[in-house]
NUTOR-598390 format. One record per residue (C-alpha): residue in three letters; y, x, z. Coordinates in steps of 0.25 Angstrom, whole numbers, plus 2048, in hexadecimal, padded with zeros to 3 digits. Each point is the difference from the previous one (the first is absolute). Layout:
# NUTOR-598390
alaYXZ ...
# end
This chain:
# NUTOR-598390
unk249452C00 unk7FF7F37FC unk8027F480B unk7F77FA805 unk7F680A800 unk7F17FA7FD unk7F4807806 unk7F17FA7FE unk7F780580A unk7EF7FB7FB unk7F77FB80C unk80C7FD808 unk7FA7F4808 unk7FA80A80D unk7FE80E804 unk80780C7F9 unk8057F67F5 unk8067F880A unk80980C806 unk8038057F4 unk8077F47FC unk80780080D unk80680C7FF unk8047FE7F1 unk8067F3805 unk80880780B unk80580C7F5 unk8067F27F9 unk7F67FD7F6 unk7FD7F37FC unk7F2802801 unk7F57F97F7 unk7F57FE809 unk7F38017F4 unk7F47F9808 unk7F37FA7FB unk8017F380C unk80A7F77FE unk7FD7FD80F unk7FF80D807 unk80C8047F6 unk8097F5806 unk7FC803810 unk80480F7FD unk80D7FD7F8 unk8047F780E unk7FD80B809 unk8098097F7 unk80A7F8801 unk7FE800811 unk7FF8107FE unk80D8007F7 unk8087F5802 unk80B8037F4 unk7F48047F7 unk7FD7FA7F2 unk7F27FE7FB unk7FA7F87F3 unk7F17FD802 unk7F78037F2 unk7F47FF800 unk7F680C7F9 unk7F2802800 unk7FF80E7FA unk7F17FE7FE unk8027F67F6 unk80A8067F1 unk8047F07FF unk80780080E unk80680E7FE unk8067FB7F3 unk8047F2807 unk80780780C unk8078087F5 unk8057F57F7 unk8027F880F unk80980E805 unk80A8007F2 unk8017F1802 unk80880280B unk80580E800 unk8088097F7 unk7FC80D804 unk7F680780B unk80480E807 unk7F4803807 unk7F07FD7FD unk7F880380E unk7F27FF7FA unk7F97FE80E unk7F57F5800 unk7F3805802 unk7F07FD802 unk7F6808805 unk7F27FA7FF unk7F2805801 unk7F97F47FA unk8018057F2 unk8077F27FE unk8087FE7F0 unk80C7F97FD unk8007F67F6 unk7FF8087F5 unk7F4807802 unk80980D805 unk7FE80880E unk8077F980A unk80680A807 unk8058077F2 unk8067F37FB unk8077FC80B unk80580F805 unk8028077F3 unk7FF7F77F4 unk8087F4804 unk80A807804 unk80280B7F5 unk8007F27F7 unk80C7FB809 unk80880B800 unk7FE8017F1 unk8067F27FE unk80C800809 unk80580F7FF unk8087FD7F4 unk8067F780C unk80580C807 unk80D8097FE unk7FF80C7FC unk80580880C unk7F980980B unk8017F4809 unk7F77F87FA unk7F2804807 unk7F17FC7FC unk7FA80280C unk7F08027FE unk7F880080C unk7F4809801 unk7F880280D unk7F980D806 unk7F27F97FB unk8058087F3 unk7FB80E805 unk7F38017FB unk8017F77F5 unk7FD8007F1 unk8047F77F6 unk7F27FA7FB unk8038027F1 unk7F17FB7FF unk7FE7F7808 unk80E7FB801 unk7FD7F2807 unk7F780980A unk7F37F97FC unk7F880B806 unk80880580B unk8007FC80F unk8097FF80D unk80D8037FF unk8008067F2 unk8067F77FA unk80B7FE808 unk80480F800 unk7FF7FF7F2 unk8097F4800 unk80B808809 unk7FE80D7F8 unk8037F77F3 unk80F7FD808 unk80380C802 unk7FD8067F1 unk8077F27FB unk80D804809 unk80080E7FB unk7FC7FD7F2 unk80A7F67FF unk80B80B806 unk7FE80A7F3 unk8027F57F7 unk80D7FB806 unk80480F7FF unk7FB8007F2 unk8067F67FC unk80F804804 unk7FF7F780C unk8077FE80D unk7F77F5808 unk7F780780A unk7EF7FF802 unk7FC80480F unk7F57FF807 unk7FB80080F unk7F67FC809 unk8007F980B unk7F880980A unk7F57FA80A unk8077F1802 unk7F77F2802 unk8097F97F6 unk7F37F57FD unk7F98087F9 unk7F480080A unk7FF7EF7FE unk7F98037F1 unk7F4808808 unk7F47FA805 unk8007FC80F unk7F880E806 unk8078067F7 unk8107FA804 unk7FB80280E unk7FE80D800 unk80C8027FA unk8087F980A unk7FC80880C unk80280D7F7 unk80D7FC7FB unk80980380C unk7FB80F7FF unk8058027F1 unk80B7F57FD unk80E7FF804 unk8087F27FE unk8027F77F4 unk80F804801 unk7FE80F802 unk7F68007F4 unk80C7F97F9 unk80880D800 unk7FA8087F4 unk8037F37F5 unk80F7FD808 unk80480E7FF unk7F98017EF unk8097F47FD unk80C803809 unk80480E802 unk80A8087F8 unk7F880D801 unk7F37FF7F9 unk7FE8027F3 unk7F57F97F5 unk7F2803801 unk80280380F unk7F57FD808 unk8027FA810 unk7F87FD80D unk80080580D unk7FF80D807 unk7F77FF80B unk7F1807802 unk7F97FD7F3 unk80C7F67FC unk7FD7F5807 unk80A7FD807 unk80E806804 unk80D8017F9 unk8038007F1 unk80080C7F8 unk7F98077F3 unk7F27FB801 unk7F58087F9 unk7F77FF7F2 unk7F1801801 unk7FC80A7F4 unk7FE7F37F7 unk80D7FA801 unk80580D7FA unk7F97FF7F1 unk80A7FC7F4 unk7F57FF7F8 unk7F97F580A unk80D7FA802 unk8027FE7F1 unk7F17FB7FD unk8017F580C unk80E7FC7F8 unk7F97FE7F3 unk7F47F9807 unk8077F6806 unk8087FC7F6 unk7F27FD7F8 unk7FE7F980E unk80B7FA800 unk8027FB7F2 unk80C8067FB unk80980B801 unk80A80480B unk80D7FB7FD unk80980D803 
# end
């Protein structure tokens, strides 16, 4: 394997992110820490360094909600490094305000899916071609349930948490989708996926106040810690016994918490035929075709 090894872990400035990053740092990664606040990207990165003295980390900022800032960390990243060994496409929204991005799209789908499927599309020719290169594609258990809204894609007409399961069901088809086309291709780089489990990794702070608070005095019954809801993307990107299109979290009741381990697929996250419609859709979203 190449030296040194170069990890980039999305929304790395707090929660699972930050641990993430942590833990690749610790593995020897030099680890790109993709973050949307210069600020809050800077106080994290000085924490790592507390946490893992020996560590190296580049700060670069992303804001996956926005294509222009996707394609500027890119450009940004092959300014300053010649190869990447492992994407961890971990950043994430949930929001019930029905709120857009710039562009008009879903917020949640932008940031979650789309963003990311764009930026692992433009650095993947980046990556070597051997099993120990990882895209790590975090899903969430919100994905049980879900549908992809082939309608009604932006979820105009939708309510609550709807369009953050369809978000997370959208990883989790992406990560898989992207595996068979690896494969297909001859390939040796690997697509994972995981989830995280129940963890308050600052997903809660996009809520509205009743809302966060109720949350918070749920939370201790159904999340485990930052670091243990790390596990499942540290494993993806680190271990030498999984395979591509595998799919991680933990093992506890209802896989909330607990140790790492096969996760399981709600019904619609096993369909190739919605897996390879959601491809081609956002592409058209997108505005251009996967570069594989």
């Amino acid at each position: 394997m190449r030296e040194p090894r170069i990890a980039i872990v999305t929304g790395a400035n707090n929660g699972i992110g930050f641990e993430t990053a942590i833990g690749m740092a610790k593995a020897g990664y030099h680890t790109v820490l993709a973050c949307r606040s210069e600020a809050k990207g800077q106080t994290a990165m000085a924490d790592m360094k507390k946490r893992v003295p020996d560590g190296q980390f580049t700060l670069l900022l992303l804001d996956l909600s926005d294509f222009d800032s996707v394609r500027s960390f890119a450009a940004a990243f092959r300014e300053q490094f010649d190869h990447l060994d492992v994407l961890i496409n971990n950043a994430g929204v949930l929001d019930y305000s029905g709120r857009k991005a710039g562009n008009g799209y879903e917020l949640q789908l932008m940031t979650n899916h789309l963003g990311h499927m764009l930026l692992t599309s433009l650095l993947l020719d980046m990556m070597p071609d051997m099993r120990e290169s990882r895209i790590v594609s975090l899903s969430s258990v919100a994905h049980r349930g879900a549908k992809i809204h082939f309608d009604d894609i932006h979820c105009e007409h939708v309510e609550g948490v709807a369009a953050y399961s369809q978000s997370k069901l959208a990883c989790l088809l992406f990560g898989d989708e992207l595996d068979k086309k690896l494969r297909a291709a001859g390939r040796e780089i690997l697509s994972l996926s995981v989830h995280p489990g129940g963890s308050d990794s600052g997903l809660f702070d996009d809520m509205s106040r009743m809302q966060y608070y109720l949350m918070k005095i749920i939370a201790p019954l159904i999340t485990h810690s930052n670091a243990s809801a790390a596990q499942p993307a540290l494993h993806a990107a680190l271990s030498p016994n999984v395979k591509g299109g595998d799919y991680y979290g933990p093992q506890g009741f209802k896989e909330l918490r607990g140790k790492v381990g096969p996760a399981e697929r709600d019904a619609s996250a096993k369909d190739p035929a919605a897996a390879r419609r959601l491809w081609e859709v956002s592409e058209e979203l997108i505005g251009e075709k996967f570069r594989l």
